[in-house]
C-alpha positions as CSV (number, residue, x, y, z in Angstrom):
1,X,46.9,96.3,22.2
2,X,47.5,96.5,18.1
3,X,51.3,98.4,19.0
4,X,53.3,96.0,16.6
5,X,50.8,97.1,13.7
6,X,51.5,100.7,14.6
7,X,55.6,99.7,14.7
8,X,55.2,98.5,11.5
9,X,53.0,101.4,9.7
10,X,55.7,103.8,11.2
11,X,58.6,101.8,9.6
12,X,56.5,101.7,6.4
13,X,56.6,105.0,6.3
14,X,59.7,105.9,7.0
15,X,61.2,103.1,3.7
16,X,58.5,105.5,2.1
17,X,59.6,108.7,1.9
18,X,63.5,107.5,1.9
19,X,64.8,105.9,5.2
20,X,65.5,107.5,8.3
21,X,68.0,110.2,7.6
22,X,65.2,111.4,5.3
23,X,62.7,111.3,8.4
24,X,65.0,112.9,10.6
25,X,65.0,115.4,8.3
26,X,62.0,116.5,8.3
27,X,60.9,115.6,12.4
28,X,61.3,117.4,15.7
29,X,63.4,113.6,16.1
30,X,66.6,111.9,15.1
31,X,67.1,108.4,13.6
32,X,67.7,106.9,16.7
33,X,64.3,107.9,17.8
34,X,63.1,107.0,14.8
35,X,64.0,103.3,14.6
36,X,63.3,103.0,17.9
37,X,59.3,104.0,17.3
38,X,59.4,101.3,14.3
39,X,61.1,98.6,16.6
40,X,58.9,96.2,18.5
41,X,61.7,95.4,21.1
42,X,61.6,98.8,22.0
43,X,58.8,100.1,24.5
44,X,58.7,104.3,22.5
45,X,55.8,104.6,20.0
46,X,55.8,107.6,17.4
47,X,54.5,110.7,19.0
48,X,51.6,111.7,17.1
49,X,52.7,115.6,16.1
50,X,55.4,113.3,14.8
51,X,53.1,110.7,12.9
52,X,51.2,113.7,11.5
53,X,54.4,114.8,10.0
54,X,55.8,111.7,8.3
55,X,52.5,110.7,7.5
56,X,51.8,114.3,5.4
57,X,55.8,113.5,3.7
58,X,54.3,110.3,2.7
59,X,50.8,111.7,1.3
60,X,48.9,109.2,3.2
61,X,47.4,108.3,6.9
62,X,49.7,105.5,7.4
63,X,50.4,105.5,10.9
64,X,47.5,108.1,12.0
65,X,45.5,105.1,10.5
66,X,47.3,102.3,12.4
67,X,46.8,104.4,15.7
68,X,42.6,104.8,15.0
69,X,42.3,101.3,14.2
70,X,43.8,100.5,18.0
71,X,41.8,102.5,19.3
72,X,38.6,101.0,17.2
73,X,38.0,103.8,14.4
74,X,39.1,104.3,11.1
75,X,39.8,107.1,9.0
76,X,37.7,108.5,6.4
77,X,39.0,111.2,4.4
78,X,36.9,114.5,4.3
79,X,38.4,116.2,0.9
80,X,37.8,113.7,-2.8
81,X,38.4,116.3,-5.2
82,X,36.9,119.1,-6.7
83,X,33.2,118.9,-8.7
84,X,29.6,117.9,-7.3
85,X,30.9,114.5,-7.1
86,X,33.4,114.7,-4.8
87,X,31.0,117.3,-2.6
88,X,28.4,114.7,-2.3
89,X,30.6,112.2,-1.5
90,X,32.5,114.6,1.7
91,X,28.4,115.1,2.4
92,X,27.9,111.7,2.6
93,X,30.9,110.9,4.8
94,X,30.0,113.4,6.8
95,X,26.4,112.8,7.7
96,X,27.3,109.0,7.9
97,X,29.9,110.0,10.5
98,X,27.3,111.7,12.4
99,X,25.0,109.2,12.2
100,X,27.2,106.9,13.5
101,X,28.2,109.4,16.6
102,X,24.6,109.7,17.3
103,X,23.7,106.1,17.7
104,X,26.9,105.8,19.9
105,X,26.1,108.4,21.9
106,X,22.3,106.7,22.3
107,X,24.0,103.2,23.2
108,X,25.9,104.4,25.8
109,X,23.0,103.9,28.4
110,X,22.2,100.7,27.1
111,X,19.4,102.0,26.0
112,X,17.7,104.0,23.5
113,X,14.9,106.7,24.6
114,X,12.8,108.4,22.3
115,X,14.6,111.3,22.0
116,X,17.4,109.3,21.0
117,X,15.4,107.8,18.2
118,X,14.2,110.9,16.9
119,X,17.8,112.2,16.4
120,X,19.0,108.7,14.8
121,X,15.5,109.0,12.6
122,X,16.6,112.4,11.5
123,X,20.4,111.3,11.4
124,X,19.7,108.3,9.3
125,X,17.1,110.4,7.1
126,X,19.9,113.2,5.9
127,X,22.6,109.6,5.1
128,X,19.2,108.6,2.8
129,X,19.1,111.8,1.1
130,X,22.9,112.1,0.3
131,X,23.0,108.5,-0.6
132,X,20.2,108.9,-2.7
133,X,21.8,112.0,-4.4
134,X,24.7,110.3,-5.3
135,X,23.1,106.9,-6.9
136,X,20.9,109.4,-9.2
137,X,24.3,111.3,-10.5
138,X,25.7,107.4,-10.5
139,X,22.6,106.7,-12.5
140,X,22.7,109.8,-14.6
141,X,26.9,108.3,-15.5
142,X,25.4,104.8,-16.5
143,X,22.3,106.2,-18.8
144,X,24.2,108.4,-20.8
145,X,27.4,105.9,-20.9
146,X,29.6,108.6,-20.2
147,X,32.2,109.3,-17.1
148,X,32.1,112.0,-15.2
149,X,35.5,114.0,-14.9
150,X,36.3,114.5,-11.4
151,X,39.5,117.3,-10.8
152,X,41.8,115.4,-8.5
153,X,42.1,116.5,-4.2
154,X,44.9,119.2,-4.1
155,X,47.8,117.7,-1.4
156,X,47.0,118.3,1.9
157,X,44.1,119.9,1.2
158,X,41.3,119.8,3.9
């Protein structure tokens, strides 16, 4: 089990956002606590209301990414900004995400029945369309040899 990498994401973000009295500052939890979760001698792991909270302090998934990635997932963000752009892209994310729960869903069986390959059909069909979407204002950007502005995410926004 990938605990040490999660030890070490929770130390990393604790040196982040300025040590553990910093941390302690703004957690439910005291240093102590705090070194501990960032210790790999001892057997506590960072709670995740906790994670959540250092994690927002250091305006980025750090440990919440560590703990998907032992359990097998990773973190995708849903918010890029503001503009079409940005939309697509959250569209994209999300129908790929979908996607990808759909064909999970269809492998659990071991098999996949023909209702299940409608859905990934259809699933797989709306990822085309986004995708496709986005190369044409991609394509649009290298005709006319001009970037397209894109207004940064706002903090913590979801």
């Amino acid at each position: 089990m990938p605990i040490p990498a999660i030890k070490t994401a929770t130390k990393d973000v604790i040196q982040r956002i300025g040590g553990y009295e910093a941390a302690a500052s703004i957690t439910r939890v005291g240093k102590s606590s705090l070194n501990d979760y960032g210790n790999r001698n001892s057997p506590l792991i960072v709670p995740v209301d906790v994670a959540i909270v250092l994690d927002c302090c250091a305006q980025h998934p750090i440990i919440l990414s560590a703990m998907a990635h032992a359990e097998g997932y990773a973190l995708v963000p849903i918010h890029f900004g503001e503009g079409h752009i940005p939309k697509d892209m959250a569209d994209f994310t999300d129908k790929a995400s979908q996607a990808i729960q759909r064909g999970f869903e269809a492998l659990e069986d071991r098999k996949v029945d023909v209702h299940e390959a409608h859905e990934l059909v259809r699933c797989m069909g709306d990822v085309i369309r986004v995708a496709e979407h986005i190369r044409g204002s991609m394509g649009k950007i290298i005709s006319e040899n001009k970037p397209c502005l894109v207004d940064a995410p706002v903090a913590g926004a979801a």
